[in-house]
Each structure stands twice: as C-alpha cells, then as structure tokens.
The first five atom37 places (N, CA, C, CB, O) and aatype in JSON, in Angstrom:
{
  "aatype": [20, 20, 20, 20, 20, 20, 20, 20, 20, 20, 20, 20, 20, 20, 20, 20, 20, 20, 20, 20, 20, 20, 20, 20, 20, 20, 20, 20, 20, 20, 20, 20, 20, 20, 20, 20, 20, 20, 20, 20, 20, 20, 20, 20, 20, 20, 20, 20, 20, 20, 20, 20, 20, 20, 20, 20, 20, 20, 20, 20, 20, 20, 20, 20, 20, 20, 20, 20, 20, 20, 20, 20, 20, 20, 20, 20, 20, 20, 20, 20, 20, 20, 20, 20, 20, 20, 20, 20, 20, 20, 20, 20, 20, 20, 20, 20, 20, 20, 20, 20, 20, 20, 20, 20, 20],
  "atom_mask": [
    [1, 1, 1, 1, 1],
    [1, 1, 1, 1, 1],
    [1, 1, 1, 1, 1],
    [1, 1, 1, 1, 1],
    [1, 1, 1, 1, 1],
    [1, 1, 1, 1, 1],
    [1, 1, 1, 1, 1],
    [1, 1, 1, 1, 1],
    [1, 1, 1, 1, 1],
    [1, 1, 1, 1, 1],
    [1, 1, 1, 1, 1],
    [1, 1, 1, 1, 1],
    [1, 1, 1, 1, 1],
    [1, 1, 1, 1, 1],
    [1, 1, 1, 1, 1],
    [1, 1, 1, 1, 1],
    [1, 1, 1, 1, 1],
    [1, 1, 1, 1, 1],
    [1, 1, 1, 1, 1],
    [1, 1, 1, 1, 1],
    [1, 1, 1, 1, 1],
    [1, 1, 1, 1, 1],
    [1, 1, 1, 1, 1],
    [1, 1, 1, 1, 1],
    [1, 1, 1, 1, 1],
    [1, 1, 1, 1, 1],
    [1, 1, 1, 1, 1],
    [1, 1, 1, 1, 1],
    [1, 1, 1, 1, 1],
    [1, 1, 1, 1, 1],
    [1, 1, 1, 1, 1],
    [1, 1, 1, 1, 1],
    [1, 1, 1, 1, 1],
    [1, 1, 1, 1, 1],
    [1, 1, 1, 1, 1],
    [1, 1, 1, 1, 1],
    [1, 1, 1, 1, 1],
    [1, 1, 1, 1, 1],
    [1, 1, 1, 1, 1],
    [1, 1, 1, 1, 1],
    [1, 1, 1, 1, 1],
    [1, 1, 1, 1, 1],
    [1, 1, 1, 1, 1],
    [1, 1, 1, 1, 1],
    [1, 1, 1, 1, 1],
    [1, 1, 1, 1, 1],
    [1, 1, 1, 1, 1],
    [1, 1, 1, 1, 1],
    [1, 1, 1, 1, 1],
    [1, 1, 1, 1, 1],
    [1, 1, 1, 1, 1],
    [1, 1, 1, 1, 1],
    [1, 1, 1, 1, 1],
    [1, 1, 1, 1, 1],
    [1, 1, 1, 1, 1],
    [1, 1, 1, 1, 1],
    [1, 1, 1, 1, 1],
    [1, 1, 1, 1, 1],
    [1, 1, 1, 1, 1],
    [1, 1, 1, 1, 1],
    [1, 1, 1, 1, 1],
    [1, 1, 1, 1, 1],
    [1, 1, 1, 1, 1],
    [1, 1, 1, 1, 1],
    [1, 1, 1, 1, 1],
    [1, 1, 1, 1, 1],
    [1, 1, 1, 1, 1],
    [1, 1, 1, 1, 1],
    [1, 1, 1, 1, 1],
    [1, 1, 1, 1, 1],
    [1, 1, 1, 1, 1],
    [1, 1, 1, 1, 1],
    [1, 1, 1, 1, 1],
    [1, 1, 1, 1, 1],
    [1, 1, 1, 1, 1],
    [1, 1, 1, 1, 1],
    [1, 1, 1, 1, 1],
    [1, 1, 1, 1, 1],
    [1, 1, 1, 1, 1],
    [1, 1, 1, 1, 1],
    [1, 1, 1, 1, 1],
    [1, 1, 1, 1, 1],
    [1, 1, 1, 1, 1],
    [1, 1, 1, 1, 1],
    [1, 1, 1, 1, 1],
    [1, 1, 1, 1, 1],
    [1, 1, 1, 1, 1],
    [1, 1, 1, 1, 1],
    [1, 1, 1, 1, 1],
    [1, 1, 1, 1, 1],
    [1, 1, 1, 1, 1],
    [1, 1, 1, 1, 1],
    [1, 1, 1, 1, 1],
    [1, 1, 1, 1, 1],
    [1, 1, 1, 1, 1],
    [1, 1, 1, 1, 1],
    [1, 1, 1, 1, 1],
    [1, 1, 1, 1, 1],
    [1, 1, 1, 1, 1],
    [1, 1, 1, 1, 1],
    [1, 1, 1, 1, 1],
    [1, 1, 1, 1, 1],
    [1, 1, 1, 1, 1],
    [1, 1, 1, 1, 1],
    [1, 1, 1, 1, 1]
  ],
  "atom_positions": [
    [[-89.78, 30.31, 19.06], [-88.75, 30.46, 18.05], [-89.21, 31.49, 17.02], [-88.43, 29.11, 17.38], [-90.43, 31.56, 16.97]],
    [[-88.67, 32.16, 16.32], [-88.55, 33.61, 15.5], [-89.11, 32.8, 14.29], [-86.77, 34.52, 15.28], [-90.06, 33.35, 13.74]],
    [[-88.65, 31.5, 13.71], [-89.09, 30.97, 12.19], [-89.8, 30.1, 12.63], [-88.05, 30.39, 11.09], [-89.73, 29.06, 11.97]],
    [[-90.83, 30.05, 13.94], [-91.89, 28.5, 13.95], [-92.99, 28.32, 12.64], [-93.08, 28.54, 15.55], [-93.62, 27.32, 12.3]],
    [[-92.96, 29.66, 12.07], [-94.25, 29.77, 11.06], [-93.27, 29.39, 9.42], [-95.19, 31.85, 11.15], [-93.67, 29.69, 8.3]],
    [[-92.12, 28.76, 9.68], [-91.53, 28.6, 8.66], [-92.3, 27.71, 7.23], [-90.4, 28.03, 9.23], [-92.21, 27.91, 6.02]],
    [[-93.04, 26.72, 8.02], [-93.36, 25.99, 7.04], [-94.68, 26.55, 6.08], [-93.57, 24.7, 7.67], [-95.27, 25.84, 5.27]],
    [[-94.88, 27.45, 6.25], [-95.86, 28.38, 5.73], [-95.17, 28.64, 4.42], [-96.15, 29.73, 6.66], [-95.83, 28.54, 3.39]],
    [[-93.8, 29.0, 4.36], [-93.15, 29.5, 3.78], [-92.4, 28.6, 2.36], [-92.46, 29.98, 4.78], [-91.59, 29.02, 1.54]],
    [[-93.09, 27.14, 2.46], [-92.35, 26.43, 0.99], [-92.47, 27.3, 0.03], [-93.01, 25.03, 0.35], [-93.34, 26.89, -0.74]],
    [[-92.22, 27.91, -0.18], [-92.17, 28.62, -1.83], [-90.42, 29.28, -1.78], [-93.76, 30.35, -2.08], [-89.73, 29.41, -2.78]],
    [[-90.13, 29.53, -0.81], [-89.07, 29.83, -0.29], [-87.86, 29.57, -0.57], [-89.16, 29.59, 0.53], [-87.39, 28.64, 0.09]],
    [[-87.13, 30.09, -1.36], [-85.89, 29.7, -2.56], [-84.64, 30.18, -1.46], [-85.94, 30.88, -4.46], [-84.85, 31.02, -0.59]],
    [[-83.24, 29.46, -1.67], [-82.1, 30.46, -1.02], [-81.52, 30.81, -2.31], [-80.87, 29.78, 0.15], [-81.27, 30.05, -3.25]],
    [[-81.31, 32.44, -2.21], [-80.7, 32.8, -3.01], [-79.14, 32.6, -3.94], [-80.91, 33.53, -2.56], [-78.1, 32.75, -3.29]],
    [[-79.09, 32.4, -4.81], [-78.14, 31.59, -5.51], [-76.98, 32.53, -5.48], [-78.6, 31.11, -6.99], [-76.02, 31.88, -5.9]],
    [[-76.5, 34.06, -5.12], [-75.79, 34.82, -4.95], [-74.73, 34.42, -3.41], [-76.7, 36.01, -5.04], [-73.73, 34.9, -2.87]],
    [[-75.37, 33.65, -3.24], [-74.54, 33.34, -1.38], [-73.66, 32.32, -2.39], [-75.83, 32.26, 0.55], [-72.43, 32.47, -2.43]],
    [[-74.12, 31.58, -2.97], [-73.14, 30.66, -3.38], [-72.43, 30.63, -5.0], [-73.84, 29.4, -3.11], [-72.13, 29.65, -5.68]],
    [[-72.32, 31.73, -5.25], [-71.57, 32.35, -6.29], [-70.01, 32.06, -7.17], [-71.5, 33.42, -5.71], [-69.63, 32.31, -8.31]],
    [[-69.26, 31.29, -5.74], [-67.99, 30.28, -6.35], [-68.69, 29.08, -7.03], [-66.85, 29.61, -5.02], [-68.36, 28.85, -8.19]],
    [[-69.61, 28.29, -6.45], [-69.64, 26.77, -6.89], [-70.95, 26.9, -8.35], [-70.27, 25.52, -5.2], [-71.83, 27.76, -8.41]],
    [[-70.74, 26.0, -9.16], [-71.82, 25.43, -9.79], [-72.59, 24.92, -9.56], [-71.75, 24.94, -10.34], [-72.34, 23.72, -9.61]],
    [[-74.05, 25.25, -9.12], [-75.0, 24.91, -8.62], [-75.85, 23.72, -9.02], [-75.51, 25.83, -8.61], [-76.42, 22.83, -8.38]],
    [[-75.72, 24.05, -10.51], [-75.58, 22.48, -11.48], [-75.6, 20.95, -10.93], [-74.12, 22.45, -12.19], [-76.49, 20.1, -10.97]],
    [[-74.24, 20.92, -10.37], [-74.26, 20.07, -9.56], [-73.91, 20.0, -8.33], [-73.89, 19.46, -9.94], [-73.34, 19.15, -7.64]],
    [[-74.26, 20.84, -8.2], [-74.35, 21.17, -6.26], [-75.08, 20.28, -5.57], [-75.14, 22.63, -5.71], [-76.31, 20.26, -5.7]],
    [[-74.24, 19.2, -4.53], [-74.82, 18.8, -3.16], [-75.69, 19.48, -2.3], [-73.92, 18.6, -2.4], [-75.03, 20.13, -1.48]],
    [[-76.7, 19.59, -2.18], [-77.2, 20.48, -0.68], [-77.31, 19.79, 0.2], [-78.49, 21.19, -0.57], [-77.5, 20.38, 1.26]],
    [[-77.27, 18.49, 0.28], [-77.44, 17.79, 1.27], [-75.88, 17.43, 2.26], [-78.18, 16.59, 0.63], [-75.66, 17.57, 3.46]],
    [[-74.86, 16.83, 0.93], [-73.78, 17.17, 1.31], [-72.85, 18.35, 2.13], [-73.57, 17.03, 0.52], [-72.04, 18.19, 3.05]],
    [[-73.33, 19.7, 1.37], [-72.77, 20.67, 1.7], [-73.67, 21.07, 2.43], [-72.31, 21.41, 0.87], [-74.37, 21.9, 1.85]],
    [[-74.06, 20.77, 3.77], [-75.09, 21.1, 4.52], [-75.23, 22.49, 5.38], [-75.16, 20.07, 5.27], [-76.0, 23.43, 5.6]],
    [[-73.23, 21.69, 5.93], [-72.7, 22.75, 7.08], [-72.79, 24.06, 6.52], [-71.12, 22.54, 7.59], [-73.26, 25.11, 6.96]],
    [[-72.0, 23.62, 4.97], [-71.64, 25.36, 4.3], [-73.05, 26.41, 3.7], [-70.47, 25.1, 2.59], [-72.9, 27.6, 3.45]],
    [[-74.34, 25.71, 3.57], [-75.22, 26.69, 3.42], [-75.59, 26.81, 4.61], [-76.22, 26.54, 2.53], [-74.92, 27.83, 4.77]],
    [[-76.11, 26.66, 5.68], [-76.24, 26.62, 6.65], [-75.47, 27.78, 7.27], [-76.07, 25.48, 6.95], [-75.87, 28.44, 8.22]],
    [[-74.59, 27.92, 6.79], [-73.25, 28.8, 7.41], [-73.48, 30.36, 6.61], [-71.38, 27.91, 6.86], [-73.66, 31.39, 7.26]],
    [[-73.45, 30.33, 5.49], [-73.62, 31.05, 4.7], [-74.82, 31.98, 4.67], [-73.49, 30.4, 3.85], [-74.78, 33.19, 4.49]],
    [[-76.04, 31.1, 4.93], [-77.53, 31.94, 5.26], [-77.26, 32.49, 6.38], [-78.97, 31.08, 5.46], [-77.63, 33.65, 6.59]],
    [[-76.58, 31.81, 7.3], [-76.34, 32.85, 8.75], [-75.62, 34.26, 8.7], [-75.38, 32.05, 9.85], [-75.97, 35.4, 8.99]],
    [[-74.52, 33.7, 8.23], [-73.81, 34.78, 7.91], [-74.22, 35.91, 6.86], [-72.74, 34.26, 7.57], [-73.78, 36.99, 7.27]],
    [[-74.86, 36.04, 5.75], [-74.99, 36.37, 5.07], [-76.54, 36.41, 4.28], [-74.1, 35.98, 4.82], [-76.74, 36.77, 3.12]],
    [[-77.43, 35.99, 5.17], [-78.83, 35.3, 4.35], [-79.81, 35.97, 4.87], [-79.21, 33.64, 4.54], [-79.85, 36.34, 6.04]],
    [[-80.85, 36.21, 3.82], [-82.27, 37.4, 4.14], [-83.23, 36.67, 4.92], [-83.23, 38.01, 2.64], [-83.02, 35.48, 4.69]],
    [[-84.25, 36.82, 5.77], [-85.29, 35.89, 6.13], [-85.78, 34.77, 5.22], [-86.35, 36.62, 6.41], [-86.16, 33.67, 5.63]],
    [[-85.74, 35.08, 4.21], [-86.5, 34.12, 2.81], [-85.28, 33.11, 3.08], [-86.62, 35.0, 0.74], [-85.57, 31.92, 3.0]],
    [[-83.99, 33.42, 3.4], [-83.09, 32.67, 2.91], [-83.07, 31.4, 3.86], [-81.8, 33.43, 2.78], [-82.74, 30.26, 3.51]],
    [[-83.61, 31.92, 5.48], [-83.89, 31.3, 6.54], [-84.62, 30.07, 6.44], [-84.46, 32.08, 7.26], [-84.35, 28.89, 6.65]],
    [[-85.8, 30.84, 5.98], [-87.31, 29.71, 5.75], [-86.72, 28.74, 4.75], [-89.01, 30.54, 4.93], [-86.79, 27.54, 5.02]],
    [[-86.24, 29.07, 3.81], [-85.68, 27.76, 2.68], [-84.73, 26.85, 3.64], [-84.54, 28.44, 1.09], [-84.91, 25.64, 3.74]],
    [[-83.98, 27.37, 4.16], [-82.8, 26.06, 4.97], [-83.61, 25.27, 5.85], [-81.4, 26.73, 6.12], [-83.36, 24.07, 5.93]],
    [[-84.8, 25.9, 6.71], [-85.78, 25.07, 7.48], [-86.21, 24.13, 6.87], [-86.82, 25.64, 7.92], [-85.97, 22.99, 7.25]],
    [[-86.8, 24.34, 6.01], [-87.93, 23.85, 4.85], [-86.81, 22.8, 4.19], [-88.66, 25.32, 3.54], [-87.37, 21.76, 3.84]],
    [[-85.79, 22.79, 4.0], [-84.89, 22.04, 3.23], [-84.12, 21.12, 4.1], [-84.01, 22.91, 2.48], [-83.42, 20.28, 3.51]],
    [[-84.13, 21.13, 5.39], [-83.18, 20.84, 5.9], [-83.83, 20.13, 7.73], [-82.18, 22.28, 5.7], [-83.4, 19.32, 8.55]],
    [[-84.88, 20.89, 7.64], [-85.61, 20.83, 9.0], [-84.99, 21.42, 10.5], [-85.82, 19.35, 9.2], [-83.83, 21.12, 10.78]],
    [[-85.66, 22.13, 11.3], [-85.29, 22.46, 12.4], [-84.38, 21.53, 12.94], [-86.28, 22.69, 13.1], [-83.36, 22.08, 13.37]],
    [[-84.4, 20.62, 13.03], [-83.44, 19.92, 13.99], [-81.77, 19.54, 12.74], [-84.52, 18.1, 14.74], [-80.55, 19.37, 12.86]],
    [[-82.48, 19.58, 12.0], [-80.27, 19.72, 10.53], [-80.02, 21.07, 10.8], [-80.33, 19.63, 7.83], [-78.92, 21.58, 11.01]],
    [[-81.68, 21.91, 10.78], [-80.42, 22.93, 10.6], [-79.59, 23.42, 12.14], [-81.12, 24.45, 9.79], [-78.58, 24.12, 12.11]],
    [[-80.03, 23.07, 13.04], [-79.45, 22.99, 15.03], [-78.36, 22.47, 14.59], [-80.34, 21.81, 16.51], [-77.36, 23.19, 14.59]],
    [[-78.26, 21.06, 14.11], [-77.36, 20.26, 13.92], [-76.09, 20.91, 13.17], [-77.96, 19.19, 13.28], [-75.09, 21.24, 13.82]],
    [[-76.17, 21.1, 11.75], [-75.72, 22.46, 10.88], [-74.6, 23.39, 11.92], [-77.38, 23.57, 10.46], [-73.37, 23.4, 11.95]],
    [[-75.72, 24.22, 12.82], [-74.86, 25.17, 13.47], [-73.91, 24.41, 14.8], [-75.92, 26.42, 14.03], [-72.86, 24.7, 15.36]],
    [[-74.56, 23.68, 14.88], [-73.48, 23.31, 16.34], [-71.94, 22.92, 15.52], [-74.2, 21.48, 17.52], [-70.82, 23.16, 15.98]],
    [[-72.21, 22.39, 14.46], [-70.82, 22.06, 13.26], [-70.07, 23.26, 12.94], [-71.34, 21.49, 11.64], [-69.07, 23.08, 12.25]],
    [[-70.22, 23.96, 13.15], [-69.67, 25.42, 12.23], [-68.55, 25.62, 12.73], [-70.49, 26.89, 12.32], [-68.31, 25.75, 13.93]],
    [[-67.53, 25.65, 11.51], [-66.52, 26.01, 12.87], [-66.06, 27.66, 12.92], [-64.91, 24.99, 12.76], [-65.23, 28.04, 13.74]],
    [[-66.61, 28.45, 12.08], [-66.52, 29.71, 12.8], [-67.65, 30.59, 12.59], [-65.33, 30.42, 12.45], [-68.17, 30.61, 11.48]],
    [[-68.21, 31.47, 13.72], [-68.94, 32.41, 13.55], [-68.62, 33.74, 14.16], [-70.0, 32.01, 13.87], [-68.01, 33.75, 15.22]],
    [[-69.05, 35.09, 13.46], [-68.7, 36.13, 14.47], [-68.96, 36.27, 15.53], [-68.92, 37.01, 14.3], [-68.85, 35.13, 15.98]],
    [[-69.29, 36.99, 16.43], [-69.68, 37.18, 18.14], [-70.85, 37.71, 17.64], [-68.68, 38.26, 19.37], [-71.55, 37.27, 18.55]],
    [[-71.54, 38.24, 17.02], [-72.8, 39.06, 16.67], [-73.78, 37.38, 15.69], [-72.17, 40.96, 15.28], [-75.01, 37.32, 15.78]],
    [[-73.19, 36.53, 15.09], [-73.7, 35.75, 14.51], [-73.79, 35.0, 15.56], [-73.21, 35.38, 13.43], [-74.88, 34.93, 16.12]],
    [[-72.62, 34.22, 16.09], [-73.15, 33.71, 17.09], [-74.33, 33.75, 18.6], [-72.34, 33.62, 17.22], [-74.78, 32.77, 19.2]],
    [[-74.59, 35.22, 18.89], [-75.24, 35.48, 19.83], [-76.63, 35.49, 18.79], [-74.7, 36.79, 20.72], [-77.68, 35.23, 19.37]],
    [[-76.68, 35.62, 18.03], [-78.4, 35.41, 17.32], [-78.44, 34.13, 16.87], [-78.87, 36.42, 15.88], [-79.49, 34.08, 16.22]],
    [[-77.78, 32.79, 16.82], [-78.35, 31.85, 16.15], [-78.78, 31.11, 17.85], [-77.23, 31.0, 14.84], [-79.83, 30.47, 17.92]],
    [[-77.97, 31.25, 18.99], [-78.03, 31.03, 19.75], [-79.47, 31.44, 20.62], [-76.99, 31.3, 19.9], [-80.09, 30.82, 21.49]],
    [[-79.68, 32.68, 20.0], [-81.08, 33.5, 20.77], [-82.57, 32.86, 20.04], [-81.01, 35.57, 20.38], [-83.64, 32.62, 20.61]],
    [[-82.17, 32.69, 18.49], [-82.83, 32.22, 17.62], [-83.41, 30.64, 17.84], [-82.03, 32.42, 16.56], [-84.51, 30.11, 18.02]],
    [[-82.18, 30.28, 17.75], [-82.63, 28.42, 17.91], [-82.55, 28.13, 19.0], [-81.77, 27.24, 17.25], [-82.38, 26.91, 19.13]],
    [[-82.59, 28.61, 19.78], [-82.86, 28.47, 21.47], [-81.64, 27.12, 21.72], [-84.98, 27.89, 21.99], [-81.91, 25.99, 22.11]],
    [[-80.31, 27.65, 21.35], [-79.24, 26.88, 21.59], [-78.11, 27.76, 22.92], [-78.54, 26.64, 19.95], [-78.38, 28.89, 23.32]],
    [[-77.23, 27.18, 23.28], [-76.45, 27.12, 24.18], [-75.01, 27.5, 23.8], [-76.59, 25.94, 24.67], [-74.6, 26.59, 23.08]],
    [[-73.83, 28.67, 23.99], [-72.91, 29.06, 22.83], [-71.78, 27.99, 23.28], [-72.38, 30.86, 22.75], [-70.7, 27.73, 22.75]],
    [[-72.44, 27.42, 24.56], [-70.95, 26.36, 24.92], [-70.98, 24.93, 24.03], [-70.94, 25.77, 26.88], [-69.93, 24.33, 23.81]],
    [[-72.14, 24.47, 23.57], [-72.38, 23.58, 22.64], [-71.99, 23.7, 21.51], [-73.38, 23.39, 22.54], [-71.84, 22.66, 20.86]],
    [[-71.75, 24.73, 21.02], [-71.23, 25.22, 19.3], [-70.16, 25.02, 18.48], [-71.07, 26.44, 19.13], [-70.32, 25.89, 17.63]],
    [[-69.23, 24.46, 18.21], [-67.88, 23.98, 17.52], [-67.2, 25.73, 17.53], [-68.17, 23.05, 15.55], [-66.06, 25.95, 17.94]],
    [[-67.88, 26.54, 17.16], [-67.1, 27.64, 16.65], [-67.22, 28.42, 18.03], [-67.71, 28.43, 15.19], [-66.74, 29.54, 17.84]],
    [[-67.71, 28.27, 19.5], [-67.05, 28.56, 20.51], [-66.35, 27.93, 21.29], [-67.56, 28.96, 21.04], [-65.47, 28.31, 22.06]],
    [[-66.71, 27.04, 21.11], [-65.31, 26.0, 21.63], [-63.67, 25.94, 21.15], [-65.72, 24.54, 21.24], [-62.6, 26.05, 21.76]],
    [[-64.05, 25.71, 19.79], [-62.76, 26.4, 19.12], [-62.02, 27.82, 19.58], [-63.17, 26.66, 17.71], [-60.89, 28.09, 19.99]],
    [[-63.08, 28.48, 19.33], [-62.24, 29.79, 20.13], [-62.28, 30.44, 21.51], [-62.48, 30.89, 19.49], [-62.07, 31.63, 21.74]],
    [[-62.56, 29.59, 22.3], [-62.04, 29.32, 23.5], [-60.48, 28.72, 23.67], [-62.98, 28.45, 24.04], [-59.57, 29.23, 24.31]],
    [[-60.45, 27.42, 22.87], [-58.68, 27.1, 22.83], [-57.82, 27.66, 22.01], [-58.31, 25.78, 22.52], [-56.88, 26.91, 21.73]],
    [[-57.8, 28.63, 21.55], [-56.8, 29.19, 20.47], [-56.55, 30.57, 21.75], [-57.65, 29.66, 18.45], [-57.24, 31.39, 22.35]],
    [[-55.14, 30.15, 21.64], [-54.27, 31.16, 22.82], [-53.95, 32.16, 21.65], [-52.57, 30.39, 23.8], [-53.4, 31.95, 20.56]],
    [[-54.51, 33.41, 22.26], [-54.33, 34.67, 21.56], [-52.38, 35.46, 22.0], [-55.91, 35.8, 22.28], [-52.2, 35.31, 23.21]],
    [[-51.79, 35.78, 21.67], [-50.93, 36.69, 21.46], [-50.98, 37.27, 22.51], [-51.04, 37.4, 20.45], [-52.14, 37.37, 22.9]],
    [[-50.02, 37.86, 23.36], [-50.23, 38.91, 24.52], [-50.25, 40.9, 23.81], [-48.54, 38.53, 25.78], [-50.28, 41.99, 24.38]],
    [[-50.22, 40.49, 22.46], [-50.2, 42.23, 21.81], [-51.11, 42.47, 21.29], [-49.26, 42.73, 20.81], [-51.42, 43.6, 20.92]],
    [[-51.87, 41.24, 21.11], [-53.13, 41.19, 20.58], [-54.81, 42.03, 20.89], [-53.17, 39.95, 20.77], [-55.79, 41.73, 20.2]]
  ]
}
C-alpha cells in the first residue's frame, strides 16, 4: 500500500480549507466520516491522507470509501489502486452503473 508508513506520520493535520462551509468548532469527525474521507480524496495533499489514516484507521477509512456515493473515474481508479480495493464493491460505481444515461448523451 502507497500510505503503509502512515503511522509515522501523527503529526499530520487535514487541512481546514477542504472544509471551509462548516464550523469546525463543532465539527463531528467521527460523524462526518464519509464526507472527509471524500473530500481528502477528492481534493487532499498526502499530509491530508496520513491524517484520515491516523484518525480514522485503514480499515474506516476502506470502509469511508466503499460509502461514497460519488467519485470521478480518475478518483475512483486511484483509491481503488491505492487501497487495494475492487471498483465493483464501491457505492459510487454501482450507482453509476444503474443510472440510464440519455441516448444524446
């Protein structure tokens, strides 16, 4: 795995700019698991990586992504390569597997 040396890394903050709508104040992280989780993928630096490990553990954050319900085709093919996951297991390819596209589309 690409982050096995994660735990090296507690010092490891996620940057508070990913989550820029909510008040962090009283921000859930545990609650809002799916949505940072989602957010570091989409949008998150290596540092941002090692903190969701470290916060969350290899197996929440697997858990995390199989929940998601959408990712791009470029996000999805790296969390998949990354966490040594499967894209048919994932909520956000399954989902868009059943959504009938438009024939103009």
């Amino acid at each position: 795995m690409f982050f096995e040396d994660y735990k090296l890394h507690n010092e490891a903050q996620i940057r508070e700019t990913l989550f820029w709508e909510y008040d962090l104040g009283c921000f859930d992280w545990q609650a809002m698991r799916n949505l940072v989780v989602q957010r570091v993928v989409e949008r998150g630096r290596v540092a941002d990586f090692y903190a969701i490990l470290n916060l969350y553990g290899l197996e929440g954050v697997k858990e995390a992504i199989i929940d998601i319900p959408y990712l791009n085709p470029k996000d999805l093919a790296f969390v998949c390569s990354v966490f040594e996951l499967k894209k048919e297991d994932l909520k956000c390819y399954t989902r868009k597997q059943s959504r009938h596209q438009h024939w103009n589309s």
